[in-house]
N, C-alpha and C positions, 0 to 999 in steps of 0.2 A: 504494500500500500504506500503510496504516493502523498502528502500531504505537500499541500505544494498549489499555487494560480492554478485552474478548473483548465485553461489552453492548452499551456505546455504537457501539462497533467493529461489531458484528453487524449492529444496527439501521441504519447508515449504508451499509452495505454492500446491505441489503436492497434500500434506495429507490438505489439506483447514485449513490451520493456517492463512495465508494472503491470498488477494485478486489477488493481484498485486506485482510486484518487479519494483525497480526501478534501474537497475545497478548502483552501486558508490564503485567503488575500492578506495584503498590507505586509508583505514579509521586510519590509523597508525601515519597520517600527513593529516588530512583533513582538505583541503583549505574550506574556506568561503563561496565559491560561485558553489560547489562542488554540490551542491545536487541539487541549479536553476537548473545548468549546465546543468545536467545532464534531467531534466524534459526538458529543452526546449531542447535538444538534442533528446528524444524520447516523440512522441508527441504518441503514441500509447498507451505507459504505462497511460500517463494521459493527455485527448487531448486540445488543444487548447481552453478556456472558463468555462471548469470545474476549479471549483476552491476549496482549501484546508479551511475543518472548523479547523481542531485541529494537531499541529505537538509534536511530545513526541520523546526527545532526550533521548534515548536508547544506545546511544553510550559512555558518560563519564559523567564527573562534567563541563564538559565546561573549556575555554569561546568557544573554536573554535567552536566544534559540535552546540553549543544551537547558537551563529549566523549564524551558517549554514543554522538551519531550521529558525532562523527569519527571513534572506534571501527570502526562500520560501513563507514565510508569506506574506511579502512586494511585492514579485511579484505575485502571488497566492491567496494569503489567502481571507476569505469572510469578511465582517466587523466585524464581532462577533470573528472570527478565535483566537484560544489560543495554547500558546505554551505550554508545559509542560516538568519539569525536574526539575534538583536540585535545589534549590538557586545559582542562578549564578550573583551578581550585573553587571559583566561586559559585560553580555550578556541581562540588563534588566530583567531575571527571578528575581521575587522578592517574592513570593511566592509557591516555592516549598520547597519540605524538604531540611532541612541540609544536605550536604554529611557527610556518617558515612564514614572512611577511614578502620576501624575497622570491619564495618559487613562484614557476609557473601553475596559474590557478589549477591546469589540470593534472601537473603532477602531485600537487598539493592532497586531491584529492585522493586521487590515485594511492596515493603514500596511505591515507586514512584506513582505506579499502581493507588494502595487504596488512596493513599493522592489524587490522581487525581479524585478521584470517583469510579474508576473502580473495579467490582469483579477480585478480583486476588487471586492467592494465589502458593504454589510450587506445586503441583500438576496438574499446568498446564503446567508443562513441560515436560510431558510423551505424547508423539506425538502418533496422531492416525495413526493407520496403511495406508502404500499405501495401493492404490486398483482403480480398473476403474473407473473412471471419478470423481475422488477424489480430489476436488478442480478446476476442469480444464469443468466440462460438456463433457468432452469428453471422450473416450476411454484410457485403458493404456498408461502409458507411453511408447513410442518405444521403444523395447531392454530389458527392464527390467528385473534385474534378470539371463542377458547372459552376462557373463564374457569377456569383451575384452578390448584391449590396446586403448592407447590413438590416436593409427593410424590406429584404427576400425577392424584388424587384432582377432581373435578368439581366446581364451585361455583356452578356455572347453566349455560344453553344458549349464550349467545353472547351478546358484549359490544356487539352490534346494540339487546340490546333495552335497554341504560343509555344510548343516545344520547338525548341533550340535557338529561343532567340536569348539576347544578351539582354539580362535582370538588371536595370539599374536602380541601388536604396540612395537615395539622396538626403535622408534624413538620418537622424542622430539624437541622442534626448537631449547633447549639449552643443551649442555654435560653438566651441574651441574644438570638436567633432566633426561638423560639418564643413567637408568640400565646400567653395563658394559657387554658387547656383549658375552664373556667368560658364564656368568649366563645365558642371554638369551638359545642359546645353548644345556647346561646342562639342563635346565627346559624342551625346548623345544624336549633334548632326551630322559627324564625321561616321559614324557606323551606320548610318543608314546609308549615307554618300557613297559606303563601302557593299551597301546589299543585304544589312542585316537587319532584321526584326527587333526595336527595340520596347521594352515594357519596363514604365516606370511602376512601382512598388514603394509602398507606406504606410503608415498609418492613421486614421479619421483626421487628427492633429494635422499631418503633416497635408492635405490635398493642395492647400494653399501654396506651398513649394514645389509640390512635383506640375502644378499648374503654371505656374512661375517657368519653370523647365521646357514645360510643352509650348509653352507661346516664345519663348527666347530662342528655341528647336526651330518652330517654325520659320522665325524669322531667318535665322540661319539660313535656312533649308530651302529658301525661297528659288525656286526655279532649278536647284540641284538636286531633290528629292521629293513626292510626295509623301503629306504625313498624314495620318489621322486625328482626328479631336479626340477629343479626352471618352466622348461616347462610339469614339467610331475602331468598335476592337478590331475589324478586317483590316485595318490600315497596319502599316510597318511600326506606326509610335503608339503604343496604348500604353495608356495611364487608370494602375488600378490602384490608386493611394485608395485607403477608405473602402473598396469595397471585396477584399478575401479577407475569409478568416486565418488564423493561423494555420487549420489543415490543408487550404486552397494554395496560402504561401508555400508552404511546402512540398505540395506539389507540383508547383509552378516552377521552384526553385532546383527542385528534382530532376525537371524537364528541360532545365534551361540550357544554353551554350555554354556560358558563364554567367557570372555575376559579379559586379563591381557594387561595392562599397565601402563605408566607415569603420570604424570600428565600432560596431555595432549589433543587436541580437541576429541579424539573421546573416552576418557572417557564420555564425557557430552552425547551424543551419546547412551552408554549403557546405562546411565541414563534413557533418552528422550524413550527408547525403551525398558525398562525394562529387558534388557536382564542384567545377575548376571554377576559380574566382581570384580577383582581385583587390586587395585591400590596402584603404589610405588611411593609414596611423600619423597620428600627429602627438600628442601632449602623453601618450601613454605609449609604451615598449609594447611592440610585438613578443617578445620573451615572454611576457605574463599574459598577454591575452591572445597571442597568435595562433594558429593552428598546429594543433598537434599529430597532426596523424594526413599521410599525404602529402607532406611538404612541396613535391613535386608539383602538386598539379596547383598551388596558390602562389600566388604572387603578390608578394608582400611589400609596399613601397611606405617607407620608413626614413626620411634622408635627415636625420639626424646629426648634427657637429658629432656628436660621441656618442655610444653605450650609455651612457648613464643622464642622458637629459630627460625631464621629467617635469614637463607641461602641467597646466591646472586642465582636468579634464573635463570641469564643471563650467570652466567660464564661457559666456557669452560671445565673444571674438574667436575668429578661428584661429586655433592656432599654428605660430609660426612656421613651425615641420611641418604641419599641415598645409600649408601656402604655395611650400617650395615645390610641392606634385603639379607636374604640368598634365596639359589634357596629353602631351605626346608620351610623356613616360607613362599614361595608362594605357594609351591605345598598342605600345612597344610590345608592354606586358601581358597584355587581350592576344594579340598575336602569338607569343610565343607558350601561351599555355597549350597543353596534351588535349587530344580531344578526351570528350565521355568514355570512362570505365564500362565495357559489357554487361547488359542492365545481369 
């Protein structure tokens, strides 16, 4: 069981990575009593007299998270029941590893894993494909694969016919993250220029920018390429900021040629799915947040004075490593990546 956002949580469930989800939003400020809560709130995820042998805090170094799941323990847990995660004293772990502040997040975890017993390793972060009754005993997921908004309104036939074009994320939670929109743009006239399918990609938030994109595209593109409007998905440019869910992203992301973005969640994504991609780090190391597994097939643009510069990843301005990424070193990159791995 998963406790963990109802999205990620879904999607992982779908392709049989977990069993179960247990919804728990706000993991950003997670109260204490957050994850009981949440159990005795849906007795269905896990019912009344079952009870919990082992909880493994997968969220931070503590303290809040590892009393969360002691919580569970205390109301829940079997006699035997173990917690697992970093050394936390103020949460009673006493026995887990050191937090490295320094490693890369996913050996980080990875280390937890093993220290705990468990076969682990980065290679189990390449998620196995959806497919019928993948995780569920049941049938496909409803809809899968058909493109529509979040007011169940239609926006093409199925996200079959976007395979293999180039996934551009233009968006980011922080502007010291985000590419400046002016490049997106350029990049995104120049690969049409070149014959390729391109599909901007975001979130509800973000439409305003990938909008921004489409009309600065167009301009561009004037008399060099046709493009589509933001509703016209048969054209070469379609824009679905706002309307896939997270399972739609991923299989759109699945589908794709590549994918170019920030540092940000659905890099992890192309990862998890092996699809080739390109990424623009600026205020934060590729070492802690880059791909771990596949090296070959990502391209990491990073131009950094040193190893050890270390941007504010929250501010507002983009930042300066960030700046120095031309639209030609992405497009260099986009070219030299491998084609798609044999589904």
């Amino acid at each position: 069981m998963l406790a963990g956002p109802p999205g990620p949580g879904e999607l992982l469930r779908r392709r049989g990575v977990v069993d179960r989800v247990l919804p728990v939003e706000g993991v950003r400020a997670l109260d204490e009593a957050a994850v009981a809560g949440a159990l005795r709130a849906s007795p269905d995820v896990l019912p009344p007299g079952r009870c919990v042998d082992l909880a493994a805090n997968l969220h931070g170094r503590g303290p809040q998270s590892a009393r969360a799941l002691r919580t569970v323990l205390d109301e829940r847990g079997t006699a035997g029941a173990l917690l697992v995660g970093h050394r936390c004293a103020a949460a009673g772990l006493e026995d887990g590893p050191e937090w490295d502040g320094d490693a890369a997040e996913v050996d980080r975890w990875v280390r937890l894993v093993v220290a705990a017993g468990g076969p682990c390793s980065a290679d189990d972060l390449v998620l196995p494909p959806a497919g019928p009754g993948v995780g569920t005993g049941a049938g496909p997921r409803a809809g899968a694969g058909e493109v529509s908004g979040a007011d169940g309104t239609g926006v093409g036939d199925d996200l079959r016919r976007l395979a293999g074009a180039v996934v551009l994320h233009p968006g980011a939670a922080s502007g010291s993250r985000r590419w400046p929109v002016d490049r997106w743009a350029a990049l995104a006239a120049r690969l049409l220029a070149d014959g390729h399918r391109v599909v901007l990609t975001g979130a509800g938030a973000e439409t305003e920018l990938t909008g921004e994109v489409v009309r600065r595209t167009r301009a561009a593109s004037a008399g060099a390429a046709r493009t589509g409007g933001p509703d016209d998905d048969a054209g070469p440019l379609v824009d679905l900021a706002g309307r896939c869910d997270l399972e739609q992203l991923a299989d759109l992301v699945a589908r794709a040629r590549a994918l170019v973005c920030g540092d940000t969640g659905v890099a992890h994504l192309a990862t998890a799915l092996r699809t080739p991609s390109v990424l623009l780090f600026g205020p934060t190391s590729p070492a802690a947040w880059g791909p771990a597994v596949d090296r070959d097939r990502h391209a990491v643009l990073w131009p950094a004075p040193d190893a050890g510069y270390r941007g504010d990843p929250h501010a507002d301005a983009v930042d300066p490593v960030l700046a120095r990424t031309g639209v030609d070193d992405v497009l260099a990159a986009l070219r030299a990546l491998p084609s798609r791995p044999a589904a």
